[in-house]
C-alpha positions in Angstrom: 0.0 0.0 0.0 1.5 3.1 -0.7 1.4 6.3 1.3 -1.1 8.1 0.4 -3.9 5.7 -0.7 -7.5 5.9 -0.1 -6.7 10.0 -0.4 -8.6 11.9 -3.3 -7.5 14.4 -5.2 -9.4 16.6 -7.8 -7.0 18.1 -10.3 -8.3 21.0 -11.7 -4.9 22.1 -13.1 -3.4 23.0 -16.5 0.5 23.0 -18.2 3.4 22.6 -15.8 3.1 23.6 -12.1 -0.3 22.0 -10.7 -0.1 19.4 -13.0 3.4 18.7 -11.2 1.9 19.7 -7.8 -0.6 16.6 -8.0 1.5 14.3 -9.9 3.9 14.3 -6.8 0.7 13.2 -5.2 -0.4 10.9 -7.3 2.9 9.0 -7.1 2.6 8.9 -3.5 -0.8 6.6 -4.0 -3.4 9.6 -3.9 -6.6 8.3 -6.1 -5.8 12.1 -8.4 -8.9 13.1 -10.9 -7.9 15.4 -13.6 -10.4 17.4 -14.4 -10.4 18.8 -18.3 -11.7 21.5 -20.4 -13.8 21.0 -23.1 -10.6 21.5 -25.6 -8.7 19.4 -23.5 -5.7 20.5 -21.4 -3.2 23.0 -22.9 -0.3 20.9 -22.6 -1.7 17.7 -25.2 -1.1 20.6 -28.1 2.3 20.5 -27.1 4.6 17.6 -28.8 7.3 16.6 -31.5 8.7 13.4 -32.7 6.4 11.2 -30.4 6.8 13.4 -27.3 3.6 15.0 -25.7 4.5 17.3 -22.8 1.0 16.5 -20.8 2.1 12.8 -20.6 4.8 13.5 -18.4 3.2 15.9 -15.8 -0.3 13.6 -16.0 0.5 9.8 -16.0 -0.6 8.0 -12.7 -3.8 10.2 -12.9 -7.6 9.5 -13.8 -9.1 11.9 -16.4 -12.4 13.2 -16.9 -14.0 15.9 -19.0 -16.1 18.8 -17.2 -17.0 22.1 -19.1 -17.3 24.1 -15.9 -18.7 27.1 -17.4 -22.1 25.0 -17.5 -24.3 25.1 -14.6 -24.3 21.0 -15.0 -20.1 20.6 -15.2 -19.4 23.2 -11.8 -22.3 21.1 -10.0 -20.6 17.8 -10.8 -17.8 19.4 -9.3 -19.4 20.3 -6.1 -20.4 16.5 -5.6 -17.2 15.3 -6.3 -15.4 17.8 -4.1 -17.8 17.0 -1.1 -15.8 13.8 -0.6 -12.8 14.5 -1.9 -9.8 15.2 0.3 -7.8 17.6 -2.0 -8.5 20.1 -4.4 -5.8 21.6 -6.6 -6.3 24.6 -9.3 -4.0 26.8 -10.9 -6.2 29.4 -12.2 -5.6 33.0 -12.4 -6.9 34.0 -8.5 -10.4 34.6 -8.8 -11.8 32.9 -11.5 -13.4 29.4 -9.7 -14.6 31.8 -7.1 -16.7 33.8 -10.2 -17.8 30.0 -10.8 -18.8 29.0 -7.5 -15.6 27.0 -7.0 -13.4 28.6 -4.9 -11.9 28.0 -1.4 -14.9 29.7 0.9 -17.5 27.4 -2.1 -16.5 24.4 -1.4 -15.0 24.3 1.7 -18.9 25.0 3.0 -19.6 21.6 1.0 -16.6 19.9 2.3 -14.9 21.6 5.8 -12.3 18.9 5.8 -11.0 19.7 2.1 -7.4 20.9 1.6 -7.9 23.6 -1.4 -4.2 23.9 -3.1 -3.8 27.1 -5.1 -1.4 27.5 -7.3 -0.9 31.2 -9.7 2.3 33.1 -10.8 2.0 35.8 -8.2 0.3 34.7 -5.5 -3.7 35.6 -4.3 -2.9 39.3 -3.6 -1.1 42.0 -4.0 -0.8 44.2 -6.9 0.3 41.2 -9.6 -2.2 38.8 -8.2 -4.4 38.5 -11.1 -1.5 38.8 -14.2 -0.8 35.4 -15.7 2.5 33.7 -14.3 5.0 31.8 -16.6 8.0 30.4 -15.5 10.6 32.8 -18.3 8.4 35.9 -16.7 9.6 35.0 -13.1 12.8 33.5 -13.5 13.6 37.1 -15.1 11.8 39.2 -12.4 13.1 37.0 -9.4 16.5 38.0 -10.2 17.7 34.1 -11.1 18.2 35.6 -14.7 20.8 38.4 -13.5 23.7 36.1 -12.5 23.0 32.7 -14.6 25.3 32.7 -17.4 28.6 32.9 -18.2 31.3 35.1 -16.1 31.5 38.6 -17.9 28.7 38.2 -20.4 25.6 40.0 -20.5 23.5 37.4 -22.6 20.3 36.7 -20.2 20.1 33.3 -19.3 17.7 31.4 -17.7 17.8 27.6 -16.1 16.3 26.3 -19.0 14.7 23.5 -17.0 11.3 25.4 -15.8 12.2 25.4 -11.6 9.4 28.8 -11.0 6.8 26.1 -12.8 8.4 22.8 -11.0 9.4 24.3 -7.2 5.8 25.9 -7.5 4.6 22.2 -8.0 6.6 21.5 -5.1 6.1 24.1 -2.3 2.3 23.0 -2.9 2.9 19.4 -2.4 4.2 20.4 0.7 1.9 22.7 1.9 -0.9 19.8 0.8 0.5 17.2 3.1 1.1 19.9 5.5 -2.7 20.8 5.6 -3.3 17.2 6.2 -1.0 16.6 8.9 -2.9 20.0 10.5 -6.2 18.4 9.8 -5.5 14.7 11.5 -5.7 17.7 14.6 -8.4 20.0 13.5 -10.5 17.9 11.6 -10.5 20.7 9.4 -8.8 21.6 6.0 -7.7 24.8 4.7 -6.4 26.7 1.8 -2.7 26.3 0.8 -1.2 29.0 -1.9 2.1 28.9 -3.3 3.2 30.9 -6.3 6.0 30.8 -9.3 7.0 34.2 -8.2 7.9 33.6 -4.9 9.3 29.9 -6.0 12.1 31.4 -8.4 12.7 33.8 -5.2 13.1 31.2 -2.7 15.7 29.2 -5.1 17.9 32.5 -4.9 18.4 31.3 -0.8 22.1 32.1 -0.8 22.7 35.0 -3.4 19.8 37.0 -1.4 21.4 35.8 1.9 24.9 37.7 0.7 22.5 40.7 -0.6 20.6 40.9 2.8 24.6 40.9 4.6 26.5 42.9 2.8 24.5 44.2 0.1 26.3 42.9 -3.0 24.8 41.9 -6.1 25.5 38.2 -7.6 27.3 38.5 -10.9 27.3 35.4 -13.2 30.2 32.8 -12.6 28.9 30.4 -15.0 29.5 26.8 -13.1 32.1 28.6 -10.6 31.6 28.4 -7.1 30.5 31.8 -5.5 32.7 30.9 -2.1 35.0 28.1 -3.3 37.7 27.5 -5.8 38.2 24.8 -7.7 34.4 24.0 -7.8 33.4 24.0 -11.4 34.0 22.6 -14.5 37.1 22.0 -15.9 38.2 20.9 -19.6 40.1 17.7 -20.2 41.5 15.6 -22.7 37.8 14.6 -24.1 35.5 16.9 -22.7 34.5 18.3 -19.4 34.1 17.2 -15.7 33.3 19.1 -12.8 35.0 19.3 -9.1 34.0 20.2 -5.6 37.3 22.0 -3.8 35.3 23.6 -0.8 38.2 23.2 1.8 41.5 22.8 2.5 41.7 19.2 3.4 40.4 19.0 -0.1 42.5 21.0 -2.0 45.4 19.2 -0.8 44.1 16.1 -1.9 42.5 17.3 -4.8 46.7 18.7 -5.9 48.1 15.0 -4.5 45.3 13.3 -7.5 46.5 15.8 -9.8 50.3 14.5 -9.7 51.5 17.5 -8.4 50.9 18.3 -4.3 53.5 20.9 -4.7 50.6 22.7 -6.3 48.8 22.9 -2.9 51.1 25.3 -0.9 51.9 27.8 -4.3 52.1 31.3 -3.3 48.6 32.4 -4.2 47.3 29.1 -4.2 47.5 28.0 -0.7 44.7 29.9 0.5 41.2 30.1 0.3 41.0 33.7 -0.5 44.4 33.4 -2.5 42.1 30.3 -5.0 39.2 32.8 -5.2 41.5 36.1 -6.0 43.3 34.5 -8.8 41.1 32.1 -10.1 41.6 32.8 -13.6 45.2 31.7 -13.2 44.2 28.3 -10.7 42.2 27.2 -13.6 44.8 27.7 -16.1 47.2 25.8 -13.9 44.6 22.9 -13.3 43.7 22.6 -17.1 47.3 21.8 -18.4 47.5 18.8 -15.8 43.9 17.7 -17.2 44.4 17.6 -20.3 46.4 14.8 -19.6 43.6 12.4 -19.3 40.3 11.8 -20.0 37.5 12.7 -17.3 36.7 9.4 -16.5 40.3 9.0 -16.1 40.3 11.9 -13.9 36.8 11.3 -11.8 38.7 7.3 -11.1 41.9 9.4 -9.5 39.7 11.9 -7.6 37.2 9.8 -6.0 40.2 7.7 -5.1 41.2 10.4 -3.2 37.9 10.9 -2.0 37.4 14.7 -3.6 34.1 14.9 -5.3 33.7 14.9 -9.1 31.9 14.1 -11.8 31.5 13.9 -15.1 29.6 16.7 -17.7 27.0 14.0 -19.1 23.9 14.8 -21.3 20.8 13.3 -21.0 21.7 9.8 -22.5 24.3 9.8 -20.3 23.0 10.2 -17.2 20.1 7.9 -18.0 22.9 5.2 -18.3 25.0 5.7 -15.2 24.4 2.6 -13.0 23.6 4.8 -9.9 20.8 6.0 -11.7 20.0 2.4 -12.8 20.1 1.0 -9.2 17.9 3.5 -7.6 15.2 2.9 -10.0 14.7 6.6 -10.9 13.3 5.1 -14.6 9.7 3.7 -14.4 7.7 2.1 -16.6 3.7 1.5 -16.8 1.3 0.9 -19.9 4.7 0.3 -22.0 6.2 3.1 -21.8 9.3 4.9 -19.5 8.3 7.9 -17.1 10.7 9.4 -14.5 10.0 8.2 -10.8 8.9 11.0 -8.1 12.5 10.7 -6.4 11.1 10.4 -2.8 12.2 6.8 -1.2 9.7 5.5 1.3 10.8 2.4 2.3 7.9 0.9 3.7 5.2 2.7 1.6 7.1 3.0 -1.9 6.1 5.6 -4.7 4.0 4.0 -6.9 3.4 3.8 -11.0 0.1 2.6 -11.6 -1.2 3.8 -14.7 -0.1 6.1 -18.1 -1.2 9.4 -19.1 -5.3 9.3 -19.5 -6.9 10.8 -22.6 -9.5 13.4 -22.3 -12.4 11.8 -20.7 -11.2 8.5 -20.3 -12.6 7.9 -16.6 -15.6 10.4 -17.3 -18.1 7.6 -16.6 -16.2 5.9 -14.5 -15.8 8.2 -11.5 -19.1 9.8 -11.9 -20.2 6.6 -11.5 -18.4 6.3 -8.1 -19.9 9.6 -7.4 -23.6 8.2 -7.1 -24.0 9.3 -10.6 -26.1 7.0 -12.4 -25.7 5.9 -16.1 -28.7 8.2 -16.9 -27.2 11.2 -15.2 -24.5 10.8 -17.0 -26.0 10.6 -20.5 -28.0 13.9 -19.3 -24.3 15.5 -18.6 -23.3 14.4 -22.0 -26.3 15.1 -23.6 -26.2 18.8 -22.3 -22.1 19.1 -22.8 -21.2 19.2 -19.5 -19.5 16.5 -19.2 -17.9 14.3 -22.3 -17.1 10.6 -22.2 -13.5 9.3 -23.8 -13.6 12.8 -26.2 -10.8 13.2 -28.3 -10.2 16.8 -28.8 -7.8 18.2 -31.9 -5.5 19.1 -29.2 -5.0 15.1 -28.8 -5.9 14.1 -32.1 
């Protein structure tokens, strides 16, 4: 049995960060409903040679179709919500409320429901109702300002989407937080997190150096902001990276390299003297490199128990055998997914279905709902509610 079963969750999410948000959940064992709009969630538009982007944020979930601008799809709503345990939405803030579906709605329906709201900017404030992507508040979090490489002015952003996946995250928390609180209370609440204040949080030590001294991060590209050698360094094939954070290390790090004289250098023995002429360190360290290959040089290192590692690409790190023997790669209904990496020994994440098509379970859990077959043709009959629909967004 896995952690969370006999907990439901209605999904009432769309692209990256709900979806993300619930899927944690669903991995955990939650019973997770996706609820979808009558042109199908945004994300099923978005593919390329065989890829569809809603597959990976959706799999392990049930799907249903709801218009919820009819009176019929926000009341099927209601009944579902009254016994469900979770509720997560990623509307702009005030829009389920102008449907009846907000927090103060359904919690009179269901007191014990944990209502999970997730927006760009937050439910107030003066940017509470703009649209949040993740590009927007990378840039206006200040991430953008010092990613990138030392000395250029080229924005750069983290290129994996962390405002949209952290904000997936912090809810998560904040859900299972709720429900800790409730096992007390007996009563849910409403838990918020936004993309804006996600990117912000991932700034933890470049604001903690603002807040001290009031400097500005610059970009270092993979440099260390405190500690030299830490980045990544060329080598006879390539690039691999090191961790130098202290002086035990550096010492070691200079005795792998074939040369410990290295370690007590004018300019070098120090901390402060590795950060001040860092340009020159690296110069130094690359010649020695280049005499080897980077697995060569991650064998020699470990060996001397300095961390490194090698610059892989995807198909790379899909193949190392750590990843293989943790069993980050899953697979269900045929095909490969990547595992929620959360180890619970006794209760283990769990894979149980793929990605749903619009309306797949439509019947199905209406059915559970005390909906009877002719309810349900009077749902679909009115367009409320669809039954295994196809829309051209999954055509």
């Amino acid at each position: 049995m896995a952690a969370l079963s006999g907990l439901k969750v209605l999904d009432c999410t769309h692209v990256i960060a709900g979806a993300y948000c619930s899927l944690v959940l669903a991995d955990l064992g939650a019973d997770v409903i996706k609820i979808e709009p009558p042109a199908g969630e945004s994300t099923r538009g978005l593919r390329g040679g065989g890829f569809r982007a809603y597959d990976f944020v959706n799999r392990n979930k049930r799907a249903i179709f709801l218009d919820l601008s009819t009176q019929g799809g926000a009341d099927v709503v209601r009944r579902l919500a009254a016994t469900a345990d979770v509720f997560v939405e990623n509307y702009r803030p005030g829009s389920l409320d102008r449907m009846g579906l907000g927090y103060t709605d359904l919690s009179k329906i269901n007191p014990r429901l944990v209502y999970c709201s997730i927006s760009g900017f937050g439910g107030d404030g003066p940017y509470a109702e703009r649209g949040g992507f993740d590009l927007v508040t990378q840039a206006m979090s200040g991430l953008m300002s010092f990613i990138g490489e030392q000395g250029s002015e080229v924005p750069c952003s983290t290129a994996v989407p962390i405002s949209d996946l952290n904000a997936g995250l912090f809810g998560a928390i904040g859900v299972l937080a709720a429900l800790q609180s409730r096992q007390t209370t007996g009563k849910g609440q409403r838990v918020e997190s936004s993309l804006f204040e996600s990117a912000m949080a991932a700034t933890i030590w470049e604001t903690g150096r603002f807040l001290t001294s009031g400097e500005l991060p610059s970009r270092t590209g993979t440099r260390h902001r405190l500690a030299a050698p830490y980045e990544a360094l060329k080598t006879a094939d390539g690039h691999m990276v090191v961790g130098v954070n202290s002086q035990r290390l550096w010492k070691r790090f200079c005795e792998a390299l074939g040369d410990p004289a290295l370690a007590e250098e004018a300019g070098f023995d120090t901390p402060g003297g590795r950060m001040q002429n860092r340009d020159a360190l690296q110069a130094r360290i690359e010649a020695i490199l280049a005499g080897d290959t980077s697995a060569g040089w991650v064998l020699k290192l470990e060996a001397k128990g300095v961390p490194a590692g090698p610059l892989n690409d995807i198909a790379q790190a899909w193949d190392d055998p750590q990843i293989k023997a943790r069993g980050l790669l899953a697979e269900v209904a045929g095909r490969r997914f990547v595992r929620t990496p959360i180890k619970l020994h006794d209760t283990p994440v769990e894979l149980l279905r793929g990605p749903a098509e619009v309306g797949e379970h439509t019947r199905e859990v209406l059915a559970e709902a005390g909906f009877s077959a002719t309810d349900i043709d009077a749902l679909v009959a009115q367009g409320a509610a669809a039954v295994g629909r196809k829309s051209e967004a999954t055509a």
